[in-house]
Structure formats: structure tokens, C-alpha cells
N, C-alpha and C positions, 0 to 999 in steps of 0.2 A: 127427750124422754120424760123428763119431769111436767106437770100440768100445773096450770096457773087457774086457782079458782077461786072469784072472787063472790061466784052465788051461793054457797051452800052447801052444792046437792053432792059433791063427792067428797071425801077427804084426801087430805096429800099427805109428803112425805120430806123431811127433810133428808138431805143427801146425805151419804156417808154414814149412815146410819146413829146421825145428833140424833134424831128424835123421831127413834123406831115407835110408834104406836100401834097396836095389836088389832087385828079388823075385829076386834069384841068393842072397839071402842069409839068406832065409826057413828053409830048414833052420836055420842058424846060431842064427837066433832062436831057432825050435824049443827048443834044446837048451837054449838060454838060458833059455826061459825054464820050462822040466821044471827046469830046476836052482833057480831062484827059486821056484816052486811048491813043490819040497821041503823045503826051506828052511822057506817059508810054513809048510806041514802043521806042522812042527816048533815054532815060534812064535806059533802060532796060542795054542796053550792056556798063554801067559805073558799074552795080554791080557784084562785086567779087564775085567770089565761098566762098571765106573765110567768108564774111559778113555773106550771107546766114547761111554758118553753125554754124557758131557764133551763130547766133539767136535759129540755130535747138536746136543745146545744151541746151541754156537756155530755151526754151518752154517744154524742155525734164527733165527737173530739175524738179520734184513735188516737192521741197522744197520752192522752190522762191514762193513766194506772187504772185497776180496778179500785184498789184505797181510795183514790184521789177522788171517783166518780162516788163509792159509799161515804167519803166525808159529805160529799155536794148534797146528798141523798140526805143523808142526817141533819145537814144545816136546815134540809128545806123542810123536812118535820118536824125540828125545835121549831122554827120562824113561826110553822101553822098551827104547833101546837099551843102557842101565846095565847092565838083567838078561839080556844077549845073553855065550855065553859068549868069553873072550879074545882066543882063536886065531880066530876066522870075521873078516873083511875087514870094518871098519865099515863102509865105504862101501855092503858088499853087504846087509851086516846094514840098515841104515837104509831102502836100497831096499825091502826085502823088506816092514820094515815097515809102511813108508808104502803101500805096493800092500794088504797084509792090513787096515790101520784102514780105507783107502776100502771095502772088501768089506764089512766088518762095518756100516760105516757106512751101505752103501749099503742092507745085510741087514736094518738093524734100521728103516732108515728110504725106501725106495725114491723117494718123491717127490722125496730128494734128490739124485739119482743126476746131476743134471747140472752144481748148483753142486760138489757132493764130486769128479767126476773133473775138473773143470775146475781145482779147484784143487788137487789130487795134481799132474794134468800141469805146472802152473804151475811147484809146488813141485820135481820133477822134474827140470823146464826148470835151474833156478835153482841147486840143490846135485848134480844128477847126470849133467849133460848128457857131460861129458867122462869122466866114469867107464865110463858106457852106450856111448861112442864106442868105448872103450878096452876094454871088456870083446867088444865086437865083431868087432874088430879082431886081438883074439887068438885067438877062436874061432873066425875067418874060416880 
């Protein structure tokens, strides 16, 4: 039921209603999220192969916990956020990343596309709920 969009062109919705946004502020997303896409493009090619299947592995593990697979998730965008340069906004840099690992992850491995966005959104939920409010808010 939920959409995974990492081009732009619709806006989403977090679950449960974290972070109901009003369709008056879809454009807003819009922009939002062209600007996180470009970003993307640009970090795209700092991430390894190895990273990626790092992640494959553990989304592949039905033993690990949800927890246990968003701490994996978070190790692996502190690690790429090191080689992010100074001046861009962690908070933005970390998003960005976390959105590009589910892509790859989802690219390289499709059957997982439901446990990997379930737990980016989780992840999401957890470290960037107030950030995503706040970056809203400004470009409302």
C-alpha cells in the first residue's frame, strides 16, 4: 500500500499518521524532494558495491529483528556519511543516504522491496521525523 519514491514526481505519506501532510503541500514536497534526488545523483557514486550487499545479507537474514536490521541501516549511513562533504546539513546528507541504500538495495535485490522500505521508513520515523517536519515547514 505504501509507495516508495525516490524521483520527485509524487509525494508519500508516513504511516500511522507520524507525518500527515495536507495535498495543499504537495508542490512543497515536490521541491523537496528534486532537491533530495539531486543530492542522490551526486552520492550515488560514493556507494560501494560492498555496502550495498552488506545490507543485502542482512535484510536476507530472517533471524535479525526489525531493530537489529535498522541499527545495520544506521551503521551503514553514519560509515557513508564520514565521506559526505562538510558544509551540506547531516541530517540532510543522512536522509539522502538512507533513501539511495533502500534504491540500490531494492535494485539489486527486488524481492526485498517490502521488508527494506519498511524498515528505511521505520528508520526514518526514528532519527528524522522532526527534521522532515522542519524542512517542510520552511519550504511551505
Amino acid at each position: 500500500d505504501d509507495e516508495l519514491q525516490t524521483d520527485g514526481n509524487r509525494s508519500g505519506h508516513f504511516q500511522n499518521g507520524e507525518l500527515g501532510l495536507a495535498p495543499t503541500n504537495e508542490e512543497v514536497i515536490r521541491l523537496i524532494a528534486a532537491q533530495l534526488a539531486e543530492i542522490g545523483d551526486q552520492f550515488d557514486k560514493e556507494i560501494q558495491g560492498r555496502v550495498v550487499n552488506d545490507l543485502v545479507q542482512h535484510f536476507r537474514n530472517e533471524t535479525l529483528s526489525r531493530e537489529e536490521i535498522t541499527l545495520h541501516l544506521s551503521r551503514a549511513v553514519g560509515e557513508l556519511t564520514r565521506s559526505i562533504p562538510s558544509d551540506m546539513e547531516q541530517e540532510k546528507a543522512m536522509l539522502v543516504l538512507a533513501m539511495l541504500l533502500t534504491k540500490k538495495i531494492v535494485n539489486t535485490v527486488p524481492s526485498l522491496l517490502h521488508r527494506v522500505f519498511n524498515t528505511t521508513l521505520n528508520y526514518m520515523n526514528q532519527q528524522f521525523h522532526d527534521y522532515i517536519v522542519e524542512m517542510v515547514s520552511q519550504t511551505a
